[in-house]
C-alpha positions as MATLAB code, in Angstrom:
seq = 'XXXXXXXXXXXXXXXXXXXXXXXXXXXXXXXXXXXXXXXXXXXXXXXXXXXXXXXXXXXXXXXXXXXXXXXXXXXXXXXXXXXXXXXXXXXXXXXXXXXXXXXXXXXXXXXXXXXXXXXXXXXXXXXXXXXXXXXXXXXXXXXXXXXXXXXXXXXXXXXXXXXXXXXXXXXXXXXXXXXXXXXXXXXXXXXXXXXXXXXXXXXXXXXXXXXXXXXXXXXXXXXXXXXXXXXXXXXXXXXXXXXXXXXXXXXXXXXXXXXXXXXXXXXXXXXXXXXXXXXXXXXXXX';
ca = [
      -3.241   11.702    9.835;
      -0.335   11.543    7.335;
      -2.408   13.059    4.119;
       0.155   12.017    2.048;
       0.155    8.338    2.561;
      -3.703    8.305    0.890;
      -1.699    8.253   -2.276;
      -2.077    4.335   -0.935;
      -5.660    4.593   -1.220;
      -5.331    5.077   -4.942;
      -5.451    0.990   -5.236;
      -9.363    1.383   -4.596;
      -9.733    3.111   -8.196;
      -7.568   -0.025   -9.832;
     -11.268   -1.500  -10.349;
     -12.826    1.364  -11.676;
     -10.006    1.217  -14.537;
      -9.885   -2.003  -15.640;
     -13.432   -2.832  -15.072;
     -14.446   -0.355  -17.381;
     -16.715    1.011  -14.483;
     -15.447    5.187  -15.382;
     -18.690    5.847  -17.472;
     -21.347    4.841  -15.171;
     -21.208    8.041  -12.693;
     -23.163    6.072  -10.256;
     -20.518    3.444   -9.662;
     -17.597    6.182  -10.094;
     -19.288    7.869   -7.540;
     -19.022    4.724   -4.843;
     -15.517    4.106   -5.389;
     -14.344    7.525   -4.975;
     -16.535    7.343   -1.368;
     -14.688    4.134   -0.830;
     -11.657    5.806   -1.503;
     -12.517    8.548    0.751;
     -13.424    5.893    3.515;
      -9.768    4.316    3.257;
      -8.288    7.736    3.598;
      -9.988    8.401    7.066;
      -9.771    4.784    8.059;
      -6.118    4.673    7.320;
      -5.644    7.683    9.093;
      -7.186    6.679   12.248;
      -4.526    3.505   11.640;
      -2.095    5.664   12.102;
      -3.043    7.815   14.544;
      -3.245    4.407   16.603;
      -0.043    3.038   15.700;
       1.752    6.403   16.900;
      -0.321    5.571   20.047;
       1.647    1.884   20.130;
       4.769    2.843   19.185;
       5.288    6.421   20.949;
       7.846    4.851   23.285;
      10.251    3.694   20.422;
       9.593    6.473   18.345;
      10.775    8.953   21.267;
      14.632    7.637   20.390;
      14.105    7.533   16.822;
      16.021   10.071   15.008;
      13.389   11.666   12.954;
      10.316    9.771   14.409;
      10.634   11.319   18.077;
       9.436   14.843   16.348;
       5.794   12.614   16.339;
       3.087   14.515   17.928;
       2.356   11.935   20.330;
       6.312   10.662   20.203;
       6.928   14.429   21.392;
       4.493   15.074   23.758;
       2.366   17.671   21.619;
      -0.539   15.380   21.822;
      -1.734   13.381   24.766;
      -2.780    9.584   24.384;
      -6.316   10.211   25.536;
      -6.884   12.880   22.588;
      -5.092   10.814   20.097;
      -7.311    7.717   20.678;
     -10.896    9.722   20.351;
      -9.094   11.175   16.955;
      -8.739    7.704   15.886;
     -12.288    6.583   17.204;
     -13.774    9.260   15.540;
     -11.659    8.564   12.209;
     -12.530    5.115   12.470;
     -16.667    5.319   12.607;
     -16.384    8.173    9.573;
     -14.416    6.067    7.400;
     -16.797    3.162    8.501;
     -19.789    4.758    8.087;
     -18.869    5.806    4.203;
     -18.568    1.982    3.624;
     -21.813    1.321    4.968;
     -23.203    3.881    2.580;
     -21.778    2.131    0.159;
     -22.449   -1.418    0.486;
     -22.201   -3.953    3.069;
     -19.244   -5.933    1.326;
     -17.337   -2.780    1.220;
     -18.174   -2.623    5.088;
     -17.220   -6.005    5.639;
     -13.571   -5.395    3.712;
     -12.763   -2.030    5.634;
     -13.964   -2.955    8.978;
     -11.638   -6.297    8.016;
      -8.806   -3.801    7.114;
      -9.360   -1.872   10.316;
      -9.122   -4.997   12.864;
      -5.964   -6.290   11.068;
      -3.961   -2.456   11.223;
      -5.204   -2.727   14.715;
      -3.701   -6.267   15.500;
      -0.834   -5.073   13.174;
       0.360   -2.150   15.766;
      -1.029   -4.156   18.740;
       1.687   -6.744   17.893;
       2.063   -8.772   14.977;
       4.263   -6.467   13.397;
       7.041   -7.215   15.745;
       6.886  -10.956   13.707;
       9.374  -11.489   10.865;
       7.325  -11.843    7.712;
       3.965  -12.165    8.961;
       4.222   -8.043    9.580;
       4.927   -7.668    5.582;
       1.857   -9.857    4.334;
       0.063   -7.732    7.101;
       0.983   -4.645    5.557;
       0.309   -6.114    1.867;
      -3.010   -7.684    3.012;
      -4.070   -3.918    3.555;
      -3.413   -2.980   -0.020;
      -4.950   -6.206   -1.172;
      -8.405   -5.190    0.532;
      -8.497   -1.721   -0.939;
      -8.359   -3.246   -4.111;
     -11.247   -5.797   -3.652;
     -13.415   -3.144   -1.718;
     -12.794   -0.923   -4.914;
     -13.859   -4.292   -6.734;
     -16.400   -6.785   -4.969;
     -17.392   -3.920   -2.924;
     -18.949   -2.173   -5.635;
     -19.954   -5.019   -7.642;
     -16.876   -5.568  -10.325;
     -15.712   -9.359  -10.774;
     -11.471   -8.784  -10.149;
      -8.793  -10.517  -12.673;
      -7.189  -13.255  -10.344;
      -3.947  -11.821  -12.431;
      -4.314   -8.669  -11.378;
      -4.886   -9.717   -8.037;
      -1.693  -12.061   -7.816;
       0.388   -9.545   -9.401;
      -0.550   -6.664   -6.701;
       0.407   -9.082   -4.027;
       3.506   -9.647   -5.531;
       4.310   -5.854   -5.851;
       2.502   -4.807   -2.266;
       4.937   -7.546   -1.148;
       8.354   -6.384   -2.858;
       7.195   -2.701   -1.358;
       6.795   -4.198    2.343;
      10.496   -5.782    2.139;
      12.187   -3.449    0.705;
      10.780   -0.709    3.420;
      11.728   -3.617    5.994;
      15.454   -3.413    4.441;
      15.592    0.449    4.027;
      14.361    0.447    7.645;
      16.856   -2.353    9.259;
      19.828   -0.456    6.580;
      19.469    2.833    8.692;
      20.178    0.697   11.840;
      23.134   -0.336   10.263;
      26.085   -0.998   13.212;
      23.568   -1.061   16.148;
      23.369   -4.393   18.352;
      20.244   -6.490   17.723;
      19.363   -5.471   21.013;
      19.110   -1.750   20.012;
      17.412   -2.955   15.942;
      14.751   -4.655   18.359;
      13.980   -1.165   20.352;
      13.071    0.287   17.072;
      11.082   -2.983   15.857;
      11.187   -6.723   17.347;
      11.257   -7.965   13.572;
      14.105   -6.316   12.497;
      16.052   -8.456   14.671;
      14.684  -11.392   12.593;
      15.758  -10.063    9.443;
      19.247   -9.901    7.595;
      19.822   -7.807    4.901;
      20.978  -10.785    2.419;
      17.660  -12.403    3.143;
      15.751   -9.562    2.682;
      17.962   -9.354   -0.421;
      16.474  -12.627   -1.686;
      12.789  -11.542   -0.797;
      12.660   -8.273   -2.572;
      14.135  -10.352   -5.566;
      11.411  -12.940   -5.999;
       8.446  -10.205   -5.102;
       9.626   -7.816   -8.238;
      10.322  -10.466  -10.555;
       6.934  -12.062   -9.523;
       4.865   -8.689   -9.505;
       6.549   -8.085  -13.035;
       6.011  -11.521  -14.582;
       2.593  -11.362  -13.303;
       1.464   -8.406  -14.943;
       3.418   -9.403  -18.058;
       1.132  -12.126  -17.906;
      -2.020  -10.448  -17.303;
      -1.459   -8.262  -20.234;
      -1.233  -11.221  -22.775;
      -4.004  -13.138  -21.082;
      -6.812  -14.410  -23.652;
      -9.729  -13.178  -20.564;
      -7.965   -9.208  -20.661;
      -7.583   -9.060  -24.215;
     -11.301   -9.839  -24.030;
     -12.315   -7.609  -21.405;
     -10.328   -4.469  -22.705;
     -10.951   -5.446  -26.450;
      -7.191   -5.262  -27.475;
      -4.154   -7.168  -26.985;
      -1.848   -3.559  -26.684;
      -1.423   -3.581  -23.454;
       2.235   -5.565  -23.256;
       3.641   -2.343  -24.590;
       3.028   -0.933  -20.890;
       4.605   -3.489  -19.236;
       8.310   -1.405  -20.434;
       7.080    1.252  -17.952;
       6.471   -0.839  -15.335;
       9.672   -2.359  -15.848;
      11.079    1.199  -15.152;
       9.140    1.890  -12.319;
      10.622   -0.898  -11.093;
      13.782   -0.723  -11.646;
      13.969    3.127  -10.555;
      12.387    2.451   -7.129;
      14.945   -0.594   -6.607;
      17.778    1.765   -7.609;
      16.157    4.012   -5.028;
      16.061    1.701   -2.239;
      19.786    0.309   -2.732;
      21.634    3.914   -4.465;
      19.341    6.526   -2.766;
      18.735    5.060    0.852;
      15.054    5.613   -0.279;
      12.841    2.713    0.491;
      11.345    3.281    4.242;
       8.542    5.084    2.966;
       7.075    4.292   -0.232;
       4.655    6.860   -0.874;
       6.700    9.806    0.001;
       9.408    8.138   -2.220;
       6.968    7.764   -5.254;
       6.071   11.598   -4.172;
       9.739   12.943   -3.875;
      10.814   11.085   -7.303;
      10.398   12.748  -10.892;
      11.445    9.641  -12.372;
       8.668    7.151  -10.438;
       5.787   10.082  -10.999;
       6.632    9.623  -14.734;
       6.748    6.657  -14.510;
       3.153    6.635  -12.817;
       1.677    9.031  -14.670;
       2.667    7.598  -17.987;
       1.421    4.064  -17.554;
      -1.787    5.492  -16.354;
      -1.890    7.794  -19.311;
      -0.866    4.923  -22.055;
      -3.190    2.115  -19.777;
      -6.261    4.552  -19.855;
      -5.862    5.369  -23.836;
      -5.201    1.833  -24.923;
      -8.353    0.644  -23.006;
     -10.835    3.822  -24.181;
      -9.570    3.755  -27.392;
     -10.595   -0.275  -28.146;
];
């Protein structure tokens, strides 16, 4: 189930912050049942894509040691875990609305298609994995009834991008020296990819997801929203984030798994922690 990855899941509460939604306990209380329905949803995503990729991960240095990749857990088992994951995390979006129904059950068939196959194609498997981020944050938004900044939303495309590539390049670096024959075994897209192009991507996606939240600070619709114009003076710890996780990825051989990175890291959980500290003051105190 892979608890720690439902740090993820935290992009469902984005709305709750900067729609000002944390005083009404009624709406609190649906995104943090969202939130909950990502976590088991997710997990049964996993528990699936184990199911697809137990043949690859049984030569995989550290991924053989799988349950299903090891032989600890049989397929039949493993898919009536994920069924059962599936309807739970389902059935908390119904109770919640039928938008945020609509978004996870979306969310759902696309990690399905994801490990069924489209993740073996160059690019299209990165947009996959960033269109998953980008519905947790409009189920934690239209789903529960808050209008989303089209800012906001561009900029966490940009950064759910930059964090798809750059776990595509810490993935295809480990590889480094094997024939594209062998790359392919582990995935078919990291054949397609180069590190130099992947280079170029990661590039554009952080100085996009940076720019764009630059820009969403200073915009005359936040300042109005939040009731202050303070905001910019986060957008130095972002910048740090930023820069930590890239130094990470290319000093580090971090990278391949972004939430036990951001886990493993003092430096990017102070970085976390203090822009949600200094975001969360500037906004309550306006």
């Amino acid at each position: 189930m892979r608890p720690y990855q439902w740090i993820k899941n935290s992009f469902v509460l984005v709305g709750l912050v900067f729609g000002h939604g944390w005083d009404d306990a009624e709406l609190a209380g649906e995104v943090f049942v969202l939130f909950a329905g990502f976590c088991l949803a997710s997990s049964g995503v996993y528990v699936l894509n184990d199911v697809f990729d137990r043949e690859a991960d049984r030569v995989h240095p550290e991924k053989r040691h799988r349950p299903l990749a090891g032989g600890g857990i049989g397929v039949p088992l493993a898919l009536a875990w994920a069924g059962l994951l599936e309807t739970a995390g389902l059935g908390l979006a119904w109770q919640v609305s039928g938008n945020a129904l609509l978004l996870v059950s979306v969310y759902v068939v696309l990690n399905i298609a994801y490990s069924a196959g489209l993740k073996h194609v160059a690019v299209l498997d990165v947009f996959l994995i960033a269109s998953g981020f980008m519905l947790r944050i409009l189920a934690g938004t239209l789903g529960v009834g808050i209008e989303p900044s089209h800012w906001l939303l561009g900029c966490g495309l940009m950064l759910t991008l930059f964090l798809g590539f750059a776990k595509r390049r810490a993935e295809l670096a480990s590889l480094d020296g094997l024939s594209d024959a062998d790359v392919a075994v582990q995935r078919k897209s990291l054949a397609a990819y180069s590190l130099p192009l992947l280079d170029r991507l990661i590039t554009i996606c952080a100085a996009g997801a940076v720019i764009g939240y630059a820009f969403y600070t200073l915009d005359a619709e936040t300042i109005a929203i939040h009731g202050t114009d303070q905001l910019i003076w986060t957008l130095p710890i972002v910048l740090y984030g930023v820069f930590r996780y890239l130094y990470a990825l290319y000093r580090q051989e971090g990278g391949a798994d972004p939430a036990r990175d951001v886990l493993r890291d003092p430096h990017l959980i102070g970085a976390l922690a203090g822009w949600v500290a200094l975001t969360f003051w500037l906004i309550t105190r306006a």
